[in-house]
C-alpha positions in Angstrom: 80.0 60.5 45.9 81.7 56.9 45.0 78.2 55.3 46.6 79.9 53.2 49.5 77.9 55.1 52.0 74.2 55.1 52.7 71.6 57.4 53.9 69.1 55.4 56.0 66.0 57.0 58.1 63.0 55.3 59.6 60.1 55.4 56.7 57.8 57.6 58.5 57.8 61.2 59.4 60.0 63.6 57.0 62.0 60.2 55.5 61.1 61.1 51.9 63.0 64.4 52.0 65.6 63.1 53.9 65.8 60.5 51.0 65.2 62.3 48.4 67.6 65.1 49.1 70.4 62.1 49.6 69.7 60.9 46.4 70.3 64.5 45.4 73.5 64.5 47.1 75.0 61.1 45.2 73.9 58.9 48.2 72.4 55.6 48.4 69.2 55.3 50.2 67.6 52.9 52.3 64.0 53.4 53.9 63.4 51.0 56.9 59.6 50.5 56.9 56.8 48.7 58.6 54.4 46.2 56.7 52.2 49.0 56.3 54.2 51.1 54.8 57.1 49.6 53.3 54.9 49.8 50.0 54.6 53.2 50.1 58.6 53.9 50.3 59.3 51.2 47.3 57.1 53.7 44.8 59.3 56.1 45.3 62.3 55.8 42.7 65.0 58.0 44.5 64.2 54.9 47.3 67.2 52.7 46.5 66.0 49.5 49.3 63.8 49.1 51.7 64.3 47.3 55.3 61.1 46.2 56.4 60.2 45.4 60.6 57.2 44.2 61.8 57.2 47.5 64.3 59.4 50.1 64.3 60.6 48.7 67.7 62.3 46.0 66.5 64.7 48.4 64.9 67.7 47.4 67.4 67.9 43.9 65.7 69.2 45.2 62.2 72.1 48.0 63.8 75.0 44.8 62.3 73.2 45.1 58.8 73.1 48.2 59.1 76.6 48.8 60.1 77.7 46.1 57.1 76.0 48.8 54.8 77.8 51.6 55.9 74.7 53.2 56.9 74.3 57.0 57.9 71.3 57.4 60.2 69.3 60.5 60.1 67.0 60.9 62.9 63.2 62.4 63.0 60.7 62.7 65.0 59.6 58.9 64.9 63.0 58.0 66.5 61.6 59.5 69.2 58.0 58.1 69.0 59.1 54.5 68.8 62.2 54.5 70.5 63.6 55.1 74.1 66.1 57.7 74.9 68.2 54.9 75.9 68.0 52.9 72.6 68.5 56.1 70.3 72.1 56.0 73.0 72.9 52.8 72.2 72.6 52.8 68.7 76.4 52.1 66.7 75.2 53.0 63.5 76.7 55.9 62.7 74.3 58.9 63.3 74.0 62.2 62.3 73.4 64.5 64.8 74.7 64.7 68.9 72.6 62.2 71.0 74.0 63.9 74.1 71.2 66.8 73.2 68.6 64.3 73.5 68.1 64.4 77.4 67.9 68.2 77.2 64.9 68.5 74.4 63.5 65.1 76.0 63.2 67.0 79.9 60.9 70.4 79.7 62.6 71.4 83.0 66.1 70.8 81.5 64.9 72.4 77.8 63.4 75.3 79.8 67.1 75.9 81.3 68.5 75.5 77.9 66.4 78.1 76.3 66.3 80.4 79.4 70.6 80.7 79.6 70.0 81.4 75.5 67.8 84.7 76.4 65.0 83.3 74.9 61.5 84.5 76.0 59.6 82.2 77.4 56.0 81.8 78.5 55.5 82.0 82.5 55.5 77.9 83.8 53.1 77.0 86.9 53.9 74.1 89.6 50.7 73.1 90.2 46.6 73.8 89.2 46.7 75.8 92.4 48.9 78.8 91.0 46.7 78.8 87.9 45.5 82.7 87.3 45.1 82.8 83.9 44.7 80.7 81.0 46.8 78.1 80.2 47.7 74.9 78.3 48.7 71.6 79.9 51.6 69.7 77.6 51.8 65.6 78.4 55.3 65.3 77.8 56.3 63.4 74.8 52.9 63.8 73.4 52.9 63.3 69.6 51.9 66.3 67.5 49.7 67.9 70.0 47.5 64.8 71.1 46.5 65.2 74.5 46.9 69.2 75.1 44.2 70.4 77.2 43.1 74.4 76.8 42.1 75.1 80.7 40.6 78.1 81.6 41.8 78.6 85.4 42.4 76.9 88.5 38.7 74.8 88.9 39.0 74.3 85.3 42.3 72.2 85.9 40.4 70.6 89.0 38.0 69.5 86.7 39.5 68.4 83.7 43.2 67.7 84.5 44.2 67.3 88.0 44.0 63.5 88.1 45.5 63.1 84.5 48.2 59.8 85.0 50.7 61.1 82.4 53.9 63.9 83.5 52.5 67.3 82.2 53.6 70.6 82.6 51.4 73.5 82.5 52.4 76.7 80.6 50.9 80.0 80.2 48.5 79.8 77.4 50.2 83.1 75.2 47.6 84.2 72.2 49.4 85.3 69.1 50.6 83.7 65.8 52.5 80.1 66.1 55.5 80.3 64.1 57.8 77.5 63.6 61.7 78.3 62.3 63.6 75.7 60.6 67.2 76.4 61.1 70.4 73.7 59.8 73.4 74.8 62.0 77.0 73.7 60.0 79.7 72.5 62.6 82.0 72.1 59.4 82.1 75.8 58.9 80.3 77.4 61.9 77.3 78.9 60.0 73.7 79.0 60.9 71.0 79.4 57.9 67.4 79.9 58.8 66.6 77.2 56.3 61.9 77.5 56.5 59.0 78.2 58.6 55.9 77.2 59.0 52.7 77.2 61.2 50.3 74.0 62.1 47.1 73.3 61.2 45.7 71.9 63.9 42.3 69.7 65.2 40.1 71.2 66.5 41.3 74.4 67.4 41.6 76.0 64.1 38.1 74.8 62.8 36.6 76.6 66.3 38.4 79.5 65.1 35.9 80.0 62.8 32.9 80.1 64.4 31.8 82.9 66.2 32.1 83.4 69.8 28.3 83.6 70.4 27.7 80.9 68.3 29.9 78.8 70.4 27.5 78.9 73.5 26.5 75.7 74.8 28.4 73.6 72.7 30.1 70.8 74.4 34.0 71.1 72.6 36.5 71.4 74.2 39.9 72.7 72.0 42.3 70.3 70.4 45.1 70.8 69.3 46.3 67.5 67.2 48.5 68.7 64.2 46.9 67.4 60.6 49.0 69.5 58.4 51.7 72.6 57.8 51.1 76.0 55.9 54.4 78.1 55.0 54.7 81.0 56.3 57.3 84.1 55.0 58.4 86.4 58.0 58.7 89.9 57.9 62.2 90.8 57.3 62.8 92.8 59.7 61.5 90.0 62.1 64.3 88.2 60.7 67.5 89.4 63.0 65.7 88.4 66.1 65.0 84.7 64.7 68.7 84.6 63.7 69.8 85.9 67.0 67.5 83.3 69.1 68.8 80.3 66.4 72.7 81.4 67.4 72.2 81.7 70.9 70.6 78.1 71.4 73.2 76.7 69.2 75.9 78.8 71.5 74.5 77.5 74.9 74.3 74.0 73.2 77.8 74.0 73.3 77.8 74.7 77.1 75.2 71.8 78.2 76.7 69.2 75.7 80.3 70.1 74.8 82.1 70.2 72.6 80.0 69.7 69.6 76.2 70.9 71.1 73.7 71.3 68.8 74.3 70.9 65.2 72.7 69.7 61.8 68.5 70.5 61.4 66.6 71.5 64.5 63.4 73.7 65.2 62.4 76.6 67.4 58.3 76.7 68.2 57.0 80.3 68.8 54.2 82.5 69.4 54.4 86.5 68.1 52.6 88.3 69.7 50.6 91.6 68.5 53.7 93.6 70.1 55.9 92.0 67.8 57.5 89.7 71.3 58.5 86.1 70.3 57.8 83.7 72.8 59.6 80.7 73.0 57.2 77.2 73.6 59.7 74.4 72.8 62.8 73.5 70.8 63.1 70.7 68.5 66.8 69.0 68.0 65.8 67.6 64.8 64.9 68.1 61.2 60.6 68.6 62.1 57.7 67.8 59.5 56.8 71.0 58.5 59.6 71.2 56.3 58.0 68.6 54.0 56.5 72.2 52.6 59.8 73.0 51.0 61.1 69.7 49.5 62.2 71.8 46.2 63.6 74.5 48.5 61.8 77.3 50.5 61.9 81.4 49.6 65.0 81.4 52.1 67.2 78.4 51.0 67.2 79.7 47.4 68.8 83.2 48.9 71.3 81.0 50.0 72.0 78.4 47.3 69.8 79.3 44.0 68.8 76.1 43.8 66.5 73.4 45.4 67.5 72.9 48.7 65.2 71.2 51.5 66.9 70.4 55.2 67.0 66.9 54.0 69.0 67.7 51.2 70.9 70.0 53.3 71.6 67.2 55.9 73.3 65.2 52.9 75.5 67.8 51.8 76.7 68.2 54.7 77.2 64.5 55.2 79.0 64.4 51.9 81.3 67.9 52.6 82.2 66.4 56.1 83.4 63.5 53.7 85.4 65.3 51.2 87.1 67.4 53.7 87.8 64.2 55.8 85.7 65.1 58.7 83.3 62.9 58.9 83.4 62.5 62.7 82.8 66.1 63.3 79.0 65.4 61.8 78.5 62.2 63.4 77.7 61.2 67.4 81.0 60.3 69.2 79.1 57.2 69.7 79.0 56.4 66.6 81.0 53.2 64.9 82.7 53.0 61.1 
């Protein structure tokens, strides 16, 4: 690369793959951090500057430096944390990804039509506590990693516990098998999907009441959480493997028909539960590179297949920055809202 272009991310989340892997790519980099942690992002050395806001908020009041950089934004989950729908839209730094996908993952009624018209499998929804005949788990929308999910057992549970909760939820069938999370990077440059990682959470408290025993459980007063504190890796059985290609290619295909022309492209995530017949089940989408590819920052069991070298999806975002550059297609990569 001839360095006049630089990768920029908020410094939180999965920012020092996304960093590190532009470095790898001939990029500059530039970590915008908060007080808090702009020390943190200036120890790395692959870190070329860092931008540093009182709040992550503020982050509309540097898009002219930015732009004067040449900045490349690559989104993560924080963009979402600490920023509206409506500022991530109004955003012209260039950005790598299609924002038009945003009200789709943002909406559980319009990602549940997304997923559905891909023939994905997903778990039975209720309309109110009332319909409640089984267990199930009540989602605030927008929560961050988990915080606020409530395990309810059936209807006078949810009278109890949930009924007069102030936030938008949406309650879901609570489905008992294996949480598998699949990492996928979908190329618009030459219409390829990789299954890039996967990984399952570790989460608080859930996993820690896994381990006691039922009886032992009696009397005491927890109730399951489901906070996410870290990631393991996880390798799929290979024959498991077509129906996670098929289920990555069919979001990416309907994509295309909710947000044409471009849909879905570049990192994005597909949450599932397997259960003991070997059925995937389908909990949420992702549009963006997720956290629990920070397991594979020198490259996962699947990337080497493809490449033979280390290849995270941060790295894998940069390369196809830079390819979109040497084949002078930049646009193709980048929102159409985006300004150069």
């Amino acid at each position: 690369m001839d360095g006049q272009y630089t990768i920029a991310t908020l410094g939180s989340h999965s920012a020092l793959q996304i960093l590190k892997g532009a470095r790898d790519e001939g990029f500059g980099t530039l970590a915008i951090a908060s007080r808090e942690t702009e020390r943190l992002y200036r120890s790395f050395k692959f870190v070329d500057e860092v931008m540093t806001l009182d709040r992550y908020q503020d982050f509309p009041k540097i898009v002219a430096d930015l732009q004067r950089r040449k900045a490349i934004i690559v989104p993560h989950g924080s963009f979402v944390a600490y920023l509206s729908l409506e500022e991530q839209k109004q955003m012209t730094v260039p950005y790598f990804g299609n924002k038009a996908v945003l009200d789709w993952e943002a909406s559980r009624e319009l990602q549940r039509e997304w997923l559905t018209r891909a023939g994905l499998q997903l778990p039975r929804q209720f309309r109110s506590g009332a319909e409640i005949d089984r267990p199930v788990i009540v989602k605030l929308y927008g929560a961050a990693g988990g915080k606020g999910y409530m395990f309810i057992r059936d209807a006078a549970d949810f009278e109890t516990r949930a009924a007069k909760l102030q936030e938008a939820y949406t309650i879901q069938e609570y489905i008992i098998g294996v949480p598998l999370y699949i990492h996928y990077f979908y190329s618009p440059l030459d219409d390829t999907l990789e299954i890039m990682s996967m990984d399952r959470r570790y989460e608080t408290n859930v996993d820690s009441l896994g381990r006691i025993p039922a009886a032992a459980q009696e009397g005491m007063d927890v109730s399951p959480s489901y906070v996410v504190v870290g990631n393991s890796p996880v390798s799929l059985r290979e024959s498991m493997l077509v129906e996670a290609l098929r289920m990555g290619e069919d979001v990416v295909r309907v994509s295309k028909e909710i947000c044409p022309p471009k849909g879905l492209f570049g990192a994005f995530c597909i949450e599932t539960i397997i259960t003991p017949d070997i059925q995937f089940y389908v909990m949420e989408i992702s549009a963006r590179i997720v956290a629990g590819t920070n397991l594979f920052i020198d490259g996962s069991p699947y990337s080497y297949l493809n490449y033979s070298e280390s290849m995270s999806t941060g790295r894998r975002i940069a390369r196809e920055i830079k390819n979109a550059l040497l084949t002078n297609n930049l646009g193709r990569v980048l929102d159409d809202s985006s300004v150069l």
